[in-house]
C-alpha positions in Angstrom: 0.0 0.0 0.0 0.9 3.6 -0.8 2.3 5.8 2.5 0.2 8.7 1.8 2.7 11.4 3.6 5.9 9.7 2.2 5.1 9.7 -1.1 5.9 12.6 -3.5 3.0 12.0 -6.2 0.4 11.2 -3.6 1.4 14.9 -2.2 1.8 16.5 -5.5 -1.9 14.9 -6.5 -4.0 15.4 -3.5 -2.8 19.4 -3.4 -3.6 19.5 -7.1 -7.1 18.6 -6.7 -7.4 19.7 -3.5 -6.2 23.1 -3.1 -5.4 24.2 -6.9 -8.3 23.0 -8.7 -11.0 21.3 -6.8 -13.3 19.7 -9.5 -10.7 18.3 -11.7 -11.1 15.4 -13.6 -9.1 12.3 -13.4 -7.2 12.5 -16.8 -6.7 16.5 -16.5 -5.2 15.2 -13.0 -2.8 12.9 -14.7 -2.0 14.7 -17.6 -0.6 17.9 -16.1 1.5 16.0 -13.7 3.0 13.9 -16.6 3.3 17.4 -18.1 5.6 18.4 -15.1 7.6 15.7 -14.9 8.4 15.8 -19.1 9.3 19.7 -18.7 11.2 18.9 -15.0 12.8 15.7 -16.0 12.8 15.7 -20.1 11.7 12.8 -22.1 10.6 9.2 -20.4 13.0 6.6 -21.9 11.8 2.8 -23.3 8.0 2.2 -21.6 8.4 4.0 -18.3 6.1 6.7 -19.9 3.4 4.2 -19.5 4.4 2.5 -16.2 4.2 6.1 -14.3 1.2 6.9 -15.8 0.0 3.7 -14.2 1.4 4.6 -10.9 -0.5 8.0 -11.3 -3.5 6.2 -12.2 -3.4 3.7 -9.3 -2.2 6.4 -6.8 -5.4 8.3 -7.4 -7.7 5.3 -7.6 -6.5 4.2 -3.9 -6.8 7.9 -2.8 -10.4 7.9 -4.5 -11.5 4.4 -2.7 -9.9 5.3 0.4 -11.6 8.5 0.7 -8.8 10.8 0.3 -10.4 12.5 -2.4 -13.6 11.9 -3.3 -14.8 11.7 -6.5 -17.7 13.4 -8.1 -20.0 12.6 -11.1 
């Protein structure tokens, strides 16, 4: 399971949504902080494009059923 105060994407995800733009959807979530890491980091190498966008995706999908965040229709 992911340590919700240890981990650097849980933090950088719950204070998007929470605190920068309350309402966001799930791919504009993802999508701007794979933005930030491509313009912080550069390119992603081989697959690990698609293997962080996984973690992203799982990150928020435990925060969502956890009740962390809480997602709206």
């Amino acid at each position: 399971m992911i340590r919700i105060g240890k981990n650097i994407d849980v933090e950088e995800i719950i204070g998007y949504v929470r605190r920068i733009y309350p309402g966001v959807t799930v791919e504009e979530v993802i999508s701007t902080i794979l933005e930030r890491v491509v313009e912080d980091t550069s390119e992603f190498k081989d697959d690990k494009f698609g293997a962080y966008a996984l973690k992203l995706y799982l990150i928020l999908g435990y925060l969502i059923h956890y009740g962390v965040l809480i997602l709206v229709k």
